[in-house]
DOVOPA-387340 format. One record per residue (C-alpha): residue number from 1; chain; residue in three letters; x, y, z. Coordinates in pm, whole numbers. Each point is the difference from the previous one (the first is absolute). Layout:
# DOVOPA-387340
    nr   kette   rest       px       py       pz
   NUM       A    ALA        X        Y        Z
...
END
This chain:
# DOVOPA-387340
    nr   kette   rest       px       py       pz
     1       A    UNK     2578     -613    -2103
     2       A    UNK     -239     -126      246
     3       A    UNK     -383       94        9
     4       A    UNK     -130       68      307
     5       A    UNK     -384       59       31
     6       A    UNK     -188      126      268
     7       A    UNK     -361       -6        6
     8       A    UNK     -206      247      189
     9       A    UNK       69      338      101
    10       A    UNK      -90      -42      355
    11       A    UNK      214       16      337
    12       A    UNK      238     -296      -37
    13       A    UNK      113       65     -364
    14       A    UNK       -2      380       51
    15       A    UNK      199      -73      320
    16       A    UNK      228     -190     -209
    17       A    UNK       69      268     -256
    18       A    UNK       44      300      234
    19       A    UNK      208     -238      248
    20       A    UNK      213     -170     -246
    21       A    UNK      409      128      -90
    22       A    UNK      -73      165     -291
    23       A    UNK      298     -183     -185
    24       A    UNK     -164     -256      -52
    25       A    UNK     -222      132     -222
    26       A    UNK      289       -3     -293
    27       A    UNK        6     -409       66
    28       A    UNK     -292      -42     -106
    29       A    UNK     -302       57     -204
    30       A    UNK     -262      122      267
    31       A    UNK     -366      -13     -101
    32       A    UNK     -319      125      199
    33       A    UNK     -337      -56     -113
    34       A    UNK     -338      137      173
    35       A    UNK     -340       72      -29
    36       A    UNK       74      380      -29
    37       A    UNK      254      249       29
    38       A    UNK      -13       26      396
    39       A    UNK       49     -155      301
    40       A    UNK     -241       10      259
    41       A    UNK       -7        3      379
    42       A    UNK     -245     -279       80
    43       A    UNK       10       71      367
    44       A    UNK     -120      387      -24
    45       A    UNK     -273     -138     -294
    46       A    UNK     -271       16      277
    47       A    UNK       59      405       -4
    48       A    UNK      -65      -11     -398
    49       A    UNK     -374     -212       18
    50       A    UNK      -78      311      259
    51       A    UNK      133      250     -138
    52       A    UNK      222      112      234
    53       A    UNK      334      -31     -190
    54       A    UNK       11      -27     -406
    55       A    UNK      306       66     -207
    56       A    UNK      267      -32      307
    57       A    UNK      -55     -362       -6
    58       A    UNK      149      -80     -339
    59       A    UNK      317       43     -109
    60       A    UNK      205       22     -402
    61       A    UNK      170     -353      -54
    62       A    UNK      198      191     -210
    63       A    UNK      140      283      243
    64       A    UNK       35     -244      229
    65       A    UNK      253     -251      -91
    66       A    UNK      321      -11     -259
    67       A    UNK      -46      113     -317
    68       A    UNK      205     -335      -94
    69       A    UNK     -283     -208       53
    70       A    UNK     -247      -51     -255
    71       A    UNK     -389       78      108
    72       A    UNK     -315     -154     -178
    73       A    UNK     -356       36        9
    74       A    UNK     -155     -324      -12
    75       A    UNK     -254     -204      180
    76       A    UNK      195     -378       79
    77       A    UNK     -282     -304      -89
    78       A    UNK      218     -293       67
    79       A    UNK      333     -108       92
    80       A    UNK      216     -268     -153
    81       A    UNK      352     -175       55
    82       A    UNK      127      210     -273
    83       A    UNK     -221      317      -53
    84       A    UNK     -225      214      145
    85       A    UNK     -307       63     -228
    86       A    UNK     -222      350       58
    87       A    UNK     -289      166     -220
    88       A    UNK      268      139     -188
    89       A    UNK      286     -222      -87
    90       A    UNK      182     -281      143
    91       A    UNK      354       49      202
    92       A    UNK      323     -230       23
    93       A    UNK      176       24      358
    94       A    UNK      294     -203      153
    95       A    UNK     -142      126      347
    96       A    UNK     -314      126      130
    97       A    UNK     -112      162      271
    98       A    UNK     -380      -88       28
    99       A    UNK     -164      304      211
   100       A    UNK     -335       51     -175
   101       A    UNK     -204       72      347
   102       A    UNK     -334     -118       67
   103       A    UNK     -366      -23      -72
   104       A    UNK     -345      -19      230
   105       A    UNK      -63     -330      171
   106       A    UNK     -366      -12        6
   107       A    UNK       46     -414      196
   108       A    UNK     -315     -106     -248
   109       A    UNK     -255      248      149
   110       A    UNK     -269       11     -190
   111       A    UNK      -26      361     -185
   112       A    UNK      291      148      129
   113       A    UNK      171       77     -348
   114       A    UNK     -317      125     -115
   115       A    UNK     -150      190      261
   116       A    UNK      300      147      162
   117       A    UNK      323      205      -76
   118       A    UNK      345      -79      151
   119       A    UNK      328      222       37
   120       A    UNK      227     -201     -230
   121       A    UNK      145      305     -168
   122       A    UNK       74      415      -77
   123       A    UNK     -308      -84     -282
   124       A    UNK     -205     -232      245
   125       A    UNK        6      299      271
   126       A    UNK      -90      294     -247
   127       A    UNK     -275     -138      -80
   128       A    UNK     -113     -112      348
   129       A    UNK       30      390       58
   130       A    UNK     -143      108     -274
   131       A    UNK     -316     -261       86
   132       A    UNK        4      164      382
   133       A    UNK      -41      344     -145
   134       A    UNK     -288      -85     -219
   135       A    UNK     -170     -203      244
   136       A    UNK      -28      332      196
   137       A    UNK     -104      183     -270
   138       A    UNK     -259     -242      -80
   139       A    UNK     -165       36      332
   140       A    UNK      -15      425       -4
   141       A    UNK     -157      -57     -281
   142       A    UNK     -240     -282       41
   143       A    UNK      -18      -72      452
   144       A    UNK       67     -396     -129
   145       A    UNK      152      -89      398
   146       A    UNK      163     -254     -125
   147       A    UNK      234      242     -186
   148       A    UNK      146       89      349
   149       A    UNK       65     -348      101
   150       A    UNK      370     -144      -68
   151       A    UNK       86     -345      135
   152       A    UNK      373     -114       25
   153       A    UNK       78     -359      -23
   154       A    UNK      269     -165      247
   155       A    UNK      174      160      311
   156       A    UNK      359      -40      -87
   157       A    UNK      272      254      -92
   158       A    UNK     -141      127     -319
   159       A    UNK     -349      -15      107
   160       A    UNK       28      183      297
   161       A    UNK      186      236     -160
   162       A    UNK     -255      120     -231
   163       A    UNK     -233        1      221
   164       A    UNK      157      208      218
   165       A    UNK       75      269     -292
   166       A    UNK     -317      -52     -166
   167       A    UNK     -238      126      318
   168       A    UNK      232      331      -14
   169       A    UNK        9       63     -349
   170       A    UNK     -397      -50      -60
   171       A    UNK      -35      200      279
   172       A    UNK      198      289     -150
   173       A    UNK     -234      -78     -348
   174       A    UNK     -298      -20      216
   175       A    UNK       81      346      137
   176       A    UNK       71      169     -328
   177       A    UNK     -326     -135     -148
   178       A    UNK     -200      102      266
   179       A    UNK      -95     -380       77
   180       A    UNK      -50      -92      393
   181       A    UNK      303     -214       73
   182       A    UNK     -224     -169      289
   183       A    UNK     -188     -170     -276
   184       A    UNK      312     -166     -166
   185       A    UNK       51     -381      108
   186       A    UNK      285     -142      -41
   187       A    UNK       69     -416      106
   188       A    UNK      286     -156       52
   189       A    UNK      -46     -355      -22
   190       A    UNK      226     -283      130
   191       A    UNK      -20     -441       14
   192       A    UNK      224      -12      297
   193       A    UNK      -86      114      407
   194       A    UNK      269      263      -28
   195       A    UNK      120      280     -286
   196       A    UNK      391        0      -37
   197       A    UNK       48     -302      106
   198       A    UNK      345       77      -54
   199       A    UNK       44      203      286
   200       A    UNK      -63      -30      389
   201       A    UNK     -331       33      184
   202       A    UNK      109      324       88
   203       A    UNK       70      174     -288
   204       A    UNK     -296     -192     -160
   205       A    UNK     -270      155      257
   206       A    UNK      212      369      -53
   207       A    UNK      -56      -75     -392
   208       A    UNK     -369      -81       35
   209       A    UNK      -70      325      195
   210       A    UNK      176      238     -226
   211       A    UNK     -231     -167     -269
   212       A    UNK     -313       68      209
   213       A    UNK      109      335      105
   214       A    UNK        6       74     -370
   215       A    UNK     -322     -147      -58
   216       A    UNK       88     -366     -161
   217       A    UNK     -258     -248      101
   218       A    UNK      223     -335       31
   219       A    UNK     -142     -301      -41
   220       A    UNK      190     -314      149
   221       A    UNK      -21     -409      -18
   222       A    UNK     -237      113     -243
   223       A    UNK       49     -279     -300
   224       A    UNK      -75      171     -372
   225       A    UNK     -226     -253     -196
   226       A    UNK      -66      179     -269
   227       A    UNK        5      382     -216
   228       A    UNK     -255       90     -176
   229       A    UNK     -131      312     -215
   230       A    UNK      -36      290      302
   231       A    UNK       52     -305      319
   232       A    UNK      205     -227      150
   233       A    UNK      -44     -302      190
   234       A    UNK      111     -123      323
   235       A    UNK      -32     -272      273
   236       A    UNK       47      209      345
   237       A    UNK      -91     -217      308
   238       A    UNK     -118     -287     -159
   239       A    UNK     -307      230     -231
   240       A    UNK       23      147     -359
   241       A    UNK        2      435      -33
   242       A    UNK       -9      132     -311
   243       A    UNK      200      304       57
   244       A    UNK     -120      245     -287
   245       A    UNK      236      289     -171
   246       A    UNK       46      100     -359
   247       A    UNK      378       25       59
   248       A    UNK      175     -322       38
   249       A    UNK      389      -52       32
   250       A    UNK      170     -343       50
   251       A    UNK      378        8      186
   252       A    UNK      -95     -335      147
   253       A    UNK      291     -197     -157
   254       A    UNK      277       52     -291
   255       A    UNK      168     -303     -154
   256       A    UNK      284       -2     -266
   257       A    UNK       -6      150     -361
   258       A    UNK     -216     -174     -258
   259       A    UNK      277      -88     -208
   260       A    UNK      136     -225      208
   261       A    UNK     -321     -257        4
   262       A    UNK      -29       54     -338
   263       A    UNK      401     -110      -53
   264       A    UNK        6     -359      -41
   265       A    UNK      435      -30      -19
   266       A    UNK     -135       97      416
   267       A    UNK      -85     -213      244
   268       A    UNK     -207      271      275
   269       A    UNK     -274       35      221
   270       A    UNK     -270      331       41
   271       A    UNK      238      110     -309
   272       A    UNK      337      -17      221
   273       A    UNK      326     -193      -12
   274       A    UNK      143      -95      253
   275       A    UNK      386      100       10
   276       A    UNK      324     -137      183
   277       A    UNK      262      221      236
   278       A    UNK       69       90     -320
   279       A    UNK     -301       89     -114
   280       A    UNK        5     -195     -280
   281       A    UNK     -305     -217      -93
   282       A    UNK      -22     -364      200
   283       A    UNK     -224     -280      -20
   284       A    UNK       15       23     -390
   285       A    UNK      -11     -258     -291
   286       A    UNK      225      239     -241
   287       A    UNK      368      108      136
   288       A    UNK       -7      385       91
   289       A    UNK      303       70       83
   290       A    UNK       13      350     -184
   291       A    UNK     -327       95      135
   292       A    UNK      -98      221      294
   293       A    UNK     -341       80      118
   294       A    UNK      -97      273      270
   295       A    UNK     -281      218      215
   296       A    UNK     -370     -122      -65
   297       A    UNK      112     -291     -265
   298       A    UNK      242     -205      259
   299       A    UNK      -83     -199      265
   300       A    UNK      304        5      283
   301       A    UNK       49     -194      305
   302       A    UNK       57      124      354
   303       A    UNK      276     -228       92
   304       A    UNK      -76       61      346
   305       A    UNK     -383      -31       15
   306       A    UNK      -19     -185     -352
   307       A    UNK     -278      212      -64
   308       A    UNK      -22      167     -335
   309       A    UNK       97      402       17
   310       A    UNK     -326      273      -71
   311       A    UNK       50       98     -304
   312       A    UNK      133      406       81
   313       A    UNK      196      301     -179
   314       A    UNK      293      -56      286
   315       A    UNK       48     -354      -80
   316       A    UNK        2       84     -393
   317       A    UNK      232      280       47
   318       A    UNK      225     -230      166
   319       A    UNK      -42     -253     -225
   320       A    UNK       93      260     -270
   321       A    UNK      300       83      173
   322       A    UNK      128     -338        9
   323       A    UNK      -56      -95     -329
   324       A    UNK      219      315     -112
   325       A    UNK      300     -142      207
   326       A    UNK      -79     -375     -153
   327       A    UNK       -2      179     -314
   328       A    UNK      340      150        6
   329       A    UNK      182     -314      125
   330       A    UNK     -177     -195     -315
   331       A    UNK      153      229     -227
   332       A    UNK      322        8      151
   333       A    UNK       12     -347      -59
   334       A    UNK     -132       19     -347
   335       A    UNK      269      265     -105
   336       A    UNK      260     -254       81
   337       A    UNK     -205     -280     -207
   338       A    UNK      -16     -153      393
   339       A    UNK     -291     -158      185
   340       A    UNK      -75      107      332
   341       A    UNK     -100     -275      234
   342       A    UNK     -357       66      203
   343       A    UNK      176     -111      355
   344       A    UNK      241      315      -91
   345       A    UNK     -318      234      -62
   346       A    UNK     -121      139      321
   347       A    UNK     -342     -102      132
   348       A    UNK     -281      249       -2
   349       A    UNK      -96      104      339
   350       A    UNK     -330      224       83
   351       A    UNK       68      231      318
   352       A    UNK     -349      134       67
   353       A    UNK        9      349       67
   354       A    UNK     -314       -3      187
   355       A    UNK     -367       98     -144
   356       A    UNK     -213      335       41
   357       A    UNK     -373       53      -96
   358       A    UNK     -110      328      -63
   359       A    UNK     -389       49      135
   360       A    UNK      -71      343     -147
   361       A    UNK      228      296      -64
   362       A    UNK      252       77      271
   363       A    UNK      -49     -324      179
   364       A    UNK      127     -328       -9
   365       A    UNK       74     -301      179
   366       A    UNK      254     -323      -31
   367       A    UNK      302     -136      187
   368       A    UNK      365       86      -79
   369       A    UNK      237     -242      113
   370       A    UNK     -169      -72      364
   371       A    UNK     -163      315       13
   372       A    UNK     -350       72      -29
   373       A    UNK      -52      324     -165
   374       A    UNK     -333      196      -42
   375       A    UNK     -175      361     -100
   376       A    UNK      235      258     -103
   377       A    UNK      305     -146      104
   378       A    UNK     -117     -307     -235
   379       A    UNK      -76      227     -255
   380       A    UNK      342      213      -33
   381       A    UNK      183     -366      -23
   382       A    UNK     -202     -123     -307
   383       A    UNK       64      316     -141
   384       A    UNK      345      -55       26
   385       A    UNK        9     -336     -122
   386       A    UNK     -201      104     -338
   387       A    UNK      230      308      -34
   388       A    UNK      356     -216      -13
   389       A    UNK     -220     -231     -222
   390       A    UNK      -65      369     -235
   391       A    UNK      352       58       82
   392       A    UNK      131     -299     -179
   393       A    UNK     -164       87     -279
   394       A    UNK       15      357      -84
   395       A    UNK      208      159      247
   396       A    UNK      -81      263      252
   397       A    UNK     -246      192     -256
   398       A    UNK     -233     -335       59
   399       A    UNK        3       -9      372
   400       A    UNK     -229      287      -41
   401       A    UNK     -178      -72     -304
   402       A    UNK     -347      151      -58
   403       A    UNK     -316      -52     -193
END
């Protein structure tokens, strides 16, 4: 019987599993190892560093997908032709799906990965919270204004994002603390003319005056040279600032999972491998023909732009989806001691669904289809979106999880 391993419990093998015909899981010998016993949503992760959300964001592996496949509790170290090897043990596999996520990109900054936190995962964000709330505390109980300063590094999706819900949860802290809100400043800080660069001039300007409404200070083509202990440092027209705050966060860049760099069977850049239509590995010195990598560890191709794709939980998902149907053919074929041909596999295709940014609770803005969406209107569609995700994976009782 055929081992099939997936690595990662994130939203292209979870996809995968919950997406899958379940017959298949009889063919063959189904094996998923994580980190932990949950799966995460990395796009609502920004609600966990601020509080805002906790325990709705996670999710049982285990009530999740078929009881048929097997789960484990490992942390992966390196990856080989033959094996996977992890803290624990070392796994055989005749395919793999490689969808381990990714880590901070600190792009050789000096201090970043000492100075500052990032939101990499469910841990990463507790403790981002947990640091928030004491920060707070520390200044009731010592006036240290540095304590009330919180600067957010980069203006893209997940940047903005906490920033947007951090301003309304410290004020709520603030409030029940008795702590002047006014005093709290929080920077948003950003390398290019423009945060969301993603999006048009229009929604950009509506973005940056939800964030000042809720009392963000934004900081744009404002170049980060350096963090240190309590400051960091930026070029902003053509001087150096040293913009001071005890609370530092980095969302300034994410690159692939460790564990690929530090996999030399791969050949990848910024810890990603860049995959086919097939989404099998290319550009290799080993064949990998029984190997698939997805999300944050691939690197795909835009056929129309040639661009590589942003790395995002709706191209994973899809991703996840297609390997399940890639999956089933295979082992058709291998029931009948056959061998599929790749020209008779279907090519993956990503059909962007469109992207929405929330700014703060009930508001959001983004662009479905050709549609510019904003405030509330913006806000019921994400919803939506991250409900069918819930959906997927625990039925109706997890559109409305709660903390």
């Amino acid at each position: 019987m055929k081992k099939i391993l997936l690595l990662g419990a994130g939203y292209g093998n979870m996809s995968l599993l919950t997406s899958i015909n379940k017959e298949v899981f009889s063919q063959a010998q189904w094996t998923l190892i994580n980190n932990n016993p949950y799966h995460y949503k990395t796009i609502s992760l920004h609600d966990v560093a601020t509080g805002k959300h906790d325990k709705s964001m996670i999710f049982s592996i285990k009530e999740c997908i078929d009881e048929k496949v097997e789960t484990i509790e490992d942390t992966i170290t390196q990856i080989d032709s033959k094996v996977v090897k992890g803290k624990n043990g070392e796994y055989e596999y005749d395919y793999l799906v490689v969808g381990l996520g990714f880590s901070s990109d600190t792009f050789g900054i000096p201090g970043v990965g000492v100075y500052t936190q990032s939101i990499t995962s469910y841990n990463s964000a507790k403790e981002i919270q947990k640091n928030i709330e004491s920060k707070l505390q520390a200044y009731k109980d010592g006036n240290d204004s540095n304590n009330l300063s919180f600067i957010v590094c980069g203006g893209g999706f997940t940047g903005i994002e906490f920033a947007g819900s951090l301003a309304q949860e410290i004020k709520k802290q603030c409030d029940a603390r008795g702590i002047d809100f006014n005093l709290v400043n929080i920077y948003c800080i950003e390398a290019m003319p423009k945060i969301l660069p993603m999006f048009s001039e229009n929604l950009m300007q509506i973005g940056l005056k939800r964030l000042k409404e809720l009392g963000v200070n934004v900081l744009t083509s404002s170049k980060i040279l350096e963090c240190k202990q309590g400051c960091v440092v930026i070029e902003q027209n053509g001087e150096q600032k040293d913009i001071i705050a005890n609370t530092i966060i980095w969302t300034a860049g994410v690159k692939g999972n460790e564990v690929i760099a530090n996999s030399p069977f791969f050949k990848s850049g910024r810890s990603k491998v860049e995959v086919d239509d097939w989404l099998k590995p290319i550009n290799q010195e080993n064949e990998m023909n029984n190997i698939f990598v997805i999300g944050d560890c691939s690197a795909l191709k835009d056929p129309q732009s040639n661009r590589f794709y942003p790395p995002t939980a709706q191209l994973a998902t899809q991703q996840g989806d297609y390997i399940a149907q890639t999956m089933e053919l295979l082992l058709h074929a291998d029931s009948k001691n056959e061998t599929i041909q790749q020209d008779l596999i279907p090519k993956f295709s990503f059909k962007p669904q469109g992207s929405i940014c929330s700014i703060g609770d009930g508001f959001a803005i983004g662009l479905v289809g050709k549609s510019e969406v904003k405030g509330f209107v913006g806000n019921i569609i994400k919803w939506a979106v991250e409900s069918k995700w819930n959906y997927q994976l625990g039925g109706l009782g997890a559109v409305f999880k709660g903390d």
